[in-house]
N, C-alpha and C positions, 0 to 999 in steps of 0.2 A: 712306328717301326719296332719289331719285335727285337728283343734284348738276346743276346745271341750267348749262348751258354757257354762256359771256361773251361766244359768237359771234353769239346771237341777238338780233335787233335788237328794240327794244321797238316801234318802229313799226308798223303793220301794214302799211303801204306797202313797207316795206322788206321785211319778212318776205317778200311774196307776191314781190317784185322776185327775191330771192333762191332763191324754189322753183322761181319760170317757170326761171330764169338755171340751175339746177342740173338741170334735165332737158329741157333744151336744148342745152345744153352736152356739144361730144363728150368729155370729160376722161374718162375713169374716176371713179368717187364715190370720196371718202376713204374710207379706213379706220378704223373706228375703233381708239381703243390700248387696248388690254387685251384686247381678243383674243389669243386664244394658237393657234400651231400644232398639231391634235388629234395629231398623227404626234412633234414635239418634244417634247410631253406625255405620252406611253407611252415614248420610250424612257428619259426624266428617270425615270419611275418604276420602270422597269424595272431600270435601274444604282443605284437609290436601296435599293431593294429586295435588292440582293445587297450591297448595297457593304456597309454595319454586318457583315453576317456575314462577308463574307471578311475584312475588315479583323480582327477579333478573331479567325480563324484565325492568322493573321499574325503579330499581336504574341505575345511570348514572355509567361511570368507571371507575371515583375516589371512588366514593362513596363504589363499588365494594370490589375493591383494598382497604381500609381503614378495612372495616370490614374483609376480608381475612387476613391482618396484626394481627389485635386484637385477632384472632381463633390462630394463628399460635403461637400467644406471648402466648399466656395462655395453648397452647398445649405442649410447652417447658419451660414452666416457670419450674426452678426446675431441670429439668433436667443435667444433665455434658453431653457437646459434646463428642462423641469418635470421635480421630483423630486417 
């Protein structure tokens, strides 16, 4: 269920005030936020997409081995082994 915005006035007077006043008005309409740029969003995915693979070209196989340890420790921290 959508989250219902704090801007909108319970009155109906005001409400209608507020629609005439918004497409009357030469301003540009707001934006809303959470929009995202379609173009800023392919290339995110794009660098996202190669980045884990070159990055484990890179590291040597200690280095590897180290960080797989640290995942593994924090993956079972807490945990009880069943035997």
């Amino acid at each position: 269920m959508p989250k219902r915005s704090s801007k909108e006035p319970k009155d109906i007077n005001e409400l209608a005030f507020r629609i005439v006043e918004d497409l009357t008005s030469d301003e540009p309409p707001e934006e809303e936020e959470g929009q995202k740029n379609p173009h800023a969003v392919a290339l995110g995915r794009l660098g996202g997409l190669r980045g884990g693979k070159a990055r484990a070209e890179k590291l040597s196989a200690k280095k590897r081995k180290e960080i797989a340890r640290k995942a593994a420790i924090s993956r079972w921290q807490g945990r009880v082994p069943s035997h």
